[in-house]
PyMOL CGO cylinders between C-alpha atoms (Angstrom):
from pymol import cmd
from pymol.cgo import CYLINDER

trace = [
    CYLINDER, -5.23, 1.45, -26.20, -3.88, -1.55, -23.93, 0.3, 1, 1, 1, 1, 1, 1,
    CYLINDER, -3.88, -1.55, -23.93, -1.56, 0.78, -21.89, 0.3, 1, 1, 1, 1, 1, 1,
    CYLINDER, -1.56, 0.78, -21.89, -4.94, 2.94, -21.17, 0.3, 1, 1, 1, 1, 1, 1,
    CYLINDER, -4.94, 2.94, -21.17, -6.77, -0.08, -19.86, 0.3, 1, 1, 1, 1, 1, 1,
    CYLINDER, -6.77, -0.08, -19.86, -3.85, -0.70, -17.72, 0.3, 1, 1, 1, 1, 1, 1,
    CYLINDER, -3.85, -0.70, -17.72, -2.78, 2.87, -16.67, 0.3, 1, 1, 1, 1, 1, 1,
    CYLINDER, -2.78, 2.87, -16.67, -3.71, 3.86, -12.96, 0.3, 1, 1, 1, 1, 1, 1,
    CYLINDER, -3.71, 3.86, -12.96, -3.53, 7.27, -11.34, 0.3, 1, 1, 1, 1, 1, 1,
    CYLINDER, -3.53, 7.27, -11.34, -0.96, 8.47, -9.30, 0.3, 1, 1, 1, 1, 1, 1,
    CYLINDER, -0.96, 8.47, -9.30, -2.55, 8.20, -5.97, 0.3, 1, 1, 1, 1, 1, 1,
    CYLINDER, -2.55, 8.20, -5.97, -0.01, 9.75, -3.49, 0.3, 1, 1, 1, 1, 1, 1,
    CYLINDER, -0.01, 9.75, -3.49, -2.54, 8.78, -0.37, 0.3, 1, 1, 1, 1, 1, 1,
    CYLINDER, -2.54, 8.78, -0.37, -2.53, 5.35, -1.37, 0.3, 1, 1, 1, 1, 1, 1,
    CYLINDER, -2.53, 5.35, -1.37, 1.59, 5.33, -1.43, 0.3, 1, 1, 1, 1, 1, 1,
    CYLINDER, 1.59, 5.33, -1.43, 1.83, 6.51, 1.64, 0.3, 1, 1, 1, 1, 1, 1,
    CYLINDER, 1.83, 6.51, 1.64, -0.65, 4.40, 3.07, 0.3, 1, 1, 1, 1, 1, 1,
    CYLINDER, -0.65, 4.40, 3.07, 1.06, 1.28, 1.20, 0.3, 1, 1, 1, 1, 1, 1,
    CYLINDER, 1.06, 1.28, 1.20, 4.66, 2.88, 2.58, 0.3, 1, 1, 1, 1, 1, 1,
    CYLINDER, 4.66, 2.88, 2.58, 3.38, 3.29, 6.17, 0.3, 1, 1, 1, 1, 1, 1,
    CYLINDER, 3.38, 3.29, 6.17, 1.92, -0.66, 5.99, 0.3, 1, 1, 1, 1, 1, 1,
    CYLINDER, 1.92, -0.66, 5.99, 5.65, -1.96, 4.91, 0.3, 1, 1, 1, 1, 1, 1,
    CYLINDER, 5.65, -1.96, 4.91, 7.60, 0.45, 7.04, 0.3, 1, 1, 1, 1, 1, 1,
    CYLINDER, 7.60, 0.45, 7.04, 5.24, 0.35, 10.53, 0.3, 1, 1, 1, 1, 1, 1,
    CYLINDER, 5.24, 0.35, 10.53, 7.05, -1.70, 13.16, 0.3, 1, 1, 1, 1, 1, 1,
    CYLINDER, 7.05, -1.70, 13.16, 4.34, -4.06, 13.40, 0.3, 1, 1, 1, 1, 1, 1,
    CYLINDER, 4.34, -4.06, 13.40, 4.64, -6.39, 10.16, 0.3, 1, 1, 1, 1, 1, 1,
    CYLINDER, 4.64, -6.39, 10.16, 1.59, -6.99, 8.18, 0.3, 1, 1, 1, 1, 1, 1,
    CYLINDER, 1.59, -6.99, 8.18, -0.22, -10.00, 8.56, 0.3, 1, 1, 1, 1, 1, 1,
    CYLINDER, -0.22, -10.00, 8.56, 1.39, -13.11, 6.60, 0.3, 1, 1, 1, 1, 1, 1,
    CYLINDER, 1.39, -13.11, 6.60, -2.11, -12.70, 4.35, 0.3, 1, 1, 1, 1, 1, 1,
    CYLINDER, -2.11, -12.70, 4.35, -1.59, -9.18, 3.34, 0.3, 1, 1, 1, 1, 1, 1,
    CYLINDER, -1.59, -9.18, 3.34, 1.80, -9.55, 2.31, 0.3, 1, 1, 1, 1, 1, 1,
    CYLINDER, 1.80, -9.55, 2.31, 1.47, -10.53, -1.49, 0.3, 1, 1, 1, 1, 1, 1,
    CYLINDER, 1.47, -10.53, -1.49, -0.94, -7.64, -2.06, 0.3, 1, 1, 1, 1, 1, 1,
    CYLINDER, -0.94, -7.64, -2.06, 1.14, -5.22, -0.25, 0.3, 1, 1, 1, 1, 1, 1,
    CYLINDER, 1.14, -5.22, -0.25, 3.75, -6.38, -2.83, 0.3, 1, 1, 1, 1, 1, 1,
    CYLINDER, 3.75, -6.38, -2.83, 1.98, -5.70, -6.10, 0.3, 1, 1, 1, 1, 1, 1,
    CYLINDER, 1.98, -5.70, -6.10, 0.79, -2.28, -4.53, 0.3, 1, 1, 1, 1, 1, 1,
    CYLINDER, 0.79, -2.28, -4.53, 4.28, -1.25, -3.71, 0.3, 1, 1, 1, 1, 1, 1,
    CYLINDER, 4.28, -1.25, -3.71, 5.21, -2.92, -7.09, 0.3, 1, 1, 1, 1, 1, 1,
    CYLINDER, 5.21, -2.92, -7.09, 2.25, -0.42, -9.00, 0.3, 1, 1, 1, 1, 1, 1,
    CYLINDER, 2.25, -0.42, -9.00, 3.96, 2.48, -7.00, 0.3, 1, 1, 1, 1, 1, 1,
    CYLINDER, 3.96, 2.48, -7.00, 7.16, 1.66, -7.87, 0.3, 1, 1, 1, 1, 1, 1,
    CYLINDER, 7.16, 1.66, -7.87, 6.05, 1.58, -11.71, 0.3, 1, 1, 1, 1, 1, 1,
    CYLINDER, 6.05, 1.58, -11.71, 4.36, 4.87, -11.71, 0.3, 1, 1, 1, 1, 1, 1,
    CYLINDER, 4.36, 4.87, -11.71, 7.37, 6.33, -9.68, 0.3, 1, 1, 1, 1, 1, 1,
    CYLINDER, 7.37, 6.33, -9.68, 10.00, 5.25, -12.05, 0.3, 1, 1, 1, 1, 1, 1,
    CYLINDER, 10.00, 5.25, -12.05, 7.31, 6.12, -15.35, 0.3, 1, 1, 1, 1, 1, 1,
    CYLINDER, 7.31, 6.12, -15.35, 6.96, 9.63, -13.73, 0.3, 1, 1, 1, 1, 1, 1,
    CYLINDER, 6.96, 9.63, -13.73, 10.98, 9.84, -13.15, 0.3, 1, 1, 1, 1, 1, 1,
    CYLINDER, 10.98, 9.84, -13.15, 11.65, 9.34, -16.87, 0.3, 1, 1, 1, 1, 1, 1,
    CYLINDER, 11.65, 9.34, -16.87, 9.51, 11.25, -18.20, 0.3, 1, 1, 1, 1, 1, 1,
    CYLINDER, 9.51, 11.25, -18.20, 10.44, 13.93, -16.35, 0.3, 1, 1, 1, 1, 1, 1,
    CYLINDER, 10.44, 13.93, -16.35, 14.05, 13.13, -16.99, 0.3, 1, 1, 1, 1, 1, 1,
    CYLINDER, 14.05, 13.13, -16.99, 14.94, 12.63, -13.23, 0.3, 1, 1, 1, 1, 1, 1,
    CYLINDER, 14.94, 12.63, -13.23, 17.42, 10.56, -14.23, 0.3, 1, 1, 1, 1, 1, 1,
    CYLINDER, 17.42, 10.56, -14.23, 19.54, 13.22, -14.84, 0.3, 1, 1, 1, 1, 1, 1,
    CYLINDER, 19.54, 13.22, -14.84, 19.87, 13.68, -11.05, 0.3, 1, 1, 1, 1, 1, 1,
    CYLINDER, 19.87, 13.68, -11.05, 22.38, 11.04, -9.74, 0.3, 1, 1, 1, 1, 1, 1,
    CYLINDER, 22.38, 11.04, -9.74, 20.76, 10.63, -6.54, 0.3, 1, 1, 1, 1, 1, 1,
    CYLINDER, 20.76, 10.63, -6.54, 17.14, 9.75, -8.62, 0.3, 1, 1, 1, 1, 1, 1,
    CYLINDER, 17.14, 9.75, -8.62, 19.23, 7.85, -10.95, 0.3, 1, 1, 1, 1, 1, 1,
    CYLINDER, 19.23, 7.85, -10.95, 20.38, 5.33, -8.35, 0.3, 1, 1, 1, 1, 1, 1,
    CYLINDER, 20.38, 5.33, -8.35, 16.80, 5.26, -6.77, 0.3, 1, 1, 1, 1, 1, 1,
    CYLINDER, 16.80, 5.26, -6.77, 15.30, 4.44, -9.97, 0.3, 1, 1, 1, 1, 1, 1,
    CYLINDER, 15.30, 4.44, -9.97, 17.55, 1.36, -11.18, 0.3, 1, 1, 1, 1, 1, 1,
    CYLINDER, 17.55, 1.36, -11.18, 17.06, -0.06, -7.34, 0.3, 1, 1, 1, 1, 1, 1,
    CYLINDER, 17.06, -0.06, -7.34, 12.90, 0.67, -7.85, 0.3, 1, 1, 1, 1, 1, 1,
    CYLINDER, 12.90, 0.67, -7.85, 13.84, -1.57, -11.18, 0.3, 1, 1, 1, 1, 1, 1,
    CYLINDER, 13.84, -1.57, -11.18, 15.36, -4.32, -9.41, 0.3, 1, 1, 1, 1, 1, 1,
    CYLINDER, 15.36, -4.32, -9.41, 12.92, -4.76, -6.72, 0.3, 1, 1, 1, 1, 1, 1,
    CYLINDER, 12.92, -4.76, -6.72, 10.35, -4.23, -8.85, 0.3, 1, 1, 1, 1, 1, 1,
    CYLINDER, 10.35, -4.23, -8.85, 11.32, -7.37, -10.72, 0.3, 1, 1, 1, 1, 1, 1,
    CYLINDER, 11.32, -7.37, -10.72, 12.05, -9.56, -7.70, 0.3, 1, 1, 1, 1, 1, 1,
    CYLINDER, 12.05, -9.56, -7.70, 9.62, -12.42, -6.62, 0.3, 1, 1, 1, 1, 1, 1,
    CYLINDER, 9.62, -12.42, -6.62, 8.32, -11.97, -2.80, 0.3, 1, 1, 1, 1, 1, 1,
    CYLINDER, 8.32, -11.97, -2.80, 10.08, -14.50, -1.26, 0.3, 1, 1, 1, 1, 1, 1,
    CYLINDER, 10.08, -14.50, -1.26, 7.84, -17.61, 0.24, 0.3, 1, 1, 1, 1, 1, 1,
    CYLINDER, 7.84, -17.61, 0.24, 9.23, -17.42, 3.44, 0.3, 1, 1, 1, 1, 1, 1,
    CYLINDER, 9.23, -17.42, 3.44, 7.26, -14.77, 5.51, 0.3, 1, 1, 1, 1, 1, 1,
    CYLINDER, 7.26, -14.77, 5.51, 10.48, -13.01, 7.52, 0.3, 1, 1, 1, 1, 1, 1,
    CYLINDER, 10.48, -13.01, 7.52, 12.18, -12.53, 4.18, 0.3, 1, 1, 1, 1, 1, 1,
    CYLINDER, 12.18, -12.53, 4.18, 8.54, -11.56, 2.77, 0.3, 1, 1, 1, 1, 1, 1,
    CYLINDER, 8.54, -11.56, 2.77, 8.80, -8.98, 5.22, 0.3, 1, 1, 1, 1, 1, 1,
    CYLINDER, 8.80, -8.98, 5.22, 12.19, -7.67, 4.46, 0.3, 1, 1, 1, 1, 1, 1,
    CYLINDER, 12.19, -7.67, 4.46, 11.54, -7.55, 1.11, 0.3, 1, 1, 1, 1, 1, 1,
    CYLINDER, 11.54, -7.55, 1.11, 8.40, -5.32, 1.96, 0.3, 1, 1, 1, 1, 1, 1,
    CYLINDER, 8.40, -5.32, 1.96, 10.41, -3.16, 3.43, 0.3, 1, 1, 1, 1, 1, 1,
    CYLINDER, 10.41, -3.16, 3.43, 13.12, -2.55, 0.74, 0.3, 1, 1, 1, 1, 1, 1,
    CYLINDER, 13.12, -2.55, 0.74, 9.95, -2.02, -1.25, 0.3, 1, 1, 1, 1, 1, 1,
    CYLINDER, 9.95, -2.02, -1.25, 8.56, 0.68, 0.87, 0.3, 1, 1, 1, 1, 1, 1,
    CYLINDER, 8.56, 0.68, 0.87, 11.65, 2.43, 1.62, 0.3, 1, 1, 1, 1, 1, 1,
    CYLINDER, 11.65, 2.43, 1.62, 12.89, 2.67, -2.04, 0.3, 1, 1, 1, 1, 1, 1,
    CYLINDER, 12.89, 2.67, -2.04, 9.08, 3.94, -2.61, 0.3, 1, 1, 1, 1, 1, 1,
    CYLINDER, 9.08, 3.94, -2.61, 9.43, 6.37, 0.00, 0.3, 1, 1, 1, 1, 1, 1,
    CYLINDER, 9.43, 6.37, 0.00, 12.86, 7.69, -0.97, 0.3, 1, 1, 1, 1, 1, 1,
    CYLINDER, 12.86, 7.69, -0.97, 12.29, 7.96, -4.71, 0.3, 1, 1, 1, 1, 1, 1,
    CYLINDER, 12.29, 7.96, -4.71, 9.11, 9.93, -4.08, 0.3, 1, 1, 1, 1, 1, 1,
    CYLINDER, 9.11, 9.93, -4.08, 10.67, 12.22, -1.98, 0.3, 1, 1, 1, 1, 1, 1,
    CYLINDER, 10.67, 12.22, -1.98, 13.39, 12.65, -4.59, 0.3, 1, 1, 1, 1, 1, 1,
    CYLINDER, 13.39, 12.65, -4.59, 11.26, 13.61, -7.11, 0.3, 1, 1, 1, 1, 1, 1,
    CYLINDER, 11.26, 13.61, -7.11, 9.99, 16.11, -4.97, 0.3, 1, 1, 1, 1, 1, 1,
    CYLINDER, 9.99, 16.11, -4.97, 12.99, 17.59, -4.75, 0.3, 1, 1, 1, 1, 1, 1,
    CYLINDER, 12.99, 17.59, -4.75, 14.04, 17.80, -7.83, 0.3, 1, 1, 1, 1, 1, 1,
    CYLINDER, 14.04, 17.80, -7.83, 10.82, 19.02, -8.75, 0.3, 1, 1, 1, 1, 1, 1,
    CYLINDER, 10.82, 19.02, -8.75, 9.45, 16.21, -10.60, 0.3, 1, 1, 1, 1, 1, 1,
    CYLINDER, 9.45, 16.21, -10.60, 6.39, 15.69, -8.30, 0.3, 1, 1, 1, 1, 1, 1,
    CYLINDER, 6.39, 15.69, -8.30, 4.13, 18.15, -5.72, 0.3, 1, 1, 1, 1, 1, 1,
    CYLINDER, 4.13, 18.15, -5.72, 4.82, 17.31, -2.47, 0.3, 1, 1, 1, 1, 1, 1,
    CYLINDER, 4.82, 17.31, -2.47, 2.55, 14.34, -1.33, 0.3, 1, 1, 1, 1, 1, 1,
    CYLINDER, 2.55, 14.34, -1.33, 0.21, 15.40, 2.12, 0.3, 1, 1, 1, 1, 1, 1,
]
cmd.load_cgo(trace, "trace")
């Protein structure tokens, strides 16, 4: 019943949106870094729950996507706010790539 409570919809607007905040060549204000972080961090979760239960993981390009989503998943944002940033971005990148892998392996529809 706990992993109900704490289950939240794949929202593939909300990814992108999250994606395009981390990615856009204008950083994100120093204030809307840490929640940035635990969005990306939800997406990367449901990305990587969705990959192995679809068994992705036999592809090894998703395979390779998925232990990096792992790793950055588990990382602390770093306090200083240029490294904040870059971390942001491997965040968004690795969410943007291992969505678009799935797609193409036919894990996920196509996100508009």
């Amino acid at each position: 019943m706990d992993k109900l409570r704490g289950w939240t919809a794949f929202d593939g607007g909300a990814l992108l949106d999250d994606v395009a905040a981390a990615l856009d060549d204008v950083p994100p204000p120093e204030d809307d870094t840490e929640e940035i972080a635990e969005r990306l961090r939800g997406h990367l979760g449901r990305l990587v729950t969705i990959a192995v239960a679809t068994e992705a993981e036999q592809d090894a390009t998703a395979a390779q996507l998925i232990d990096q989503a792992r790793v950055l998943r588990a990382e602390d944002l770093p306090g200083d706010y240029r490294k904040a940033v870059g971390h942001l971005r491997r965040m968004g990148w690795i969410v943007n790539e291992l969505l678009d892998r799935l797609v193409a392996v036919r894990c996920l529809k196509e996100v508009a």
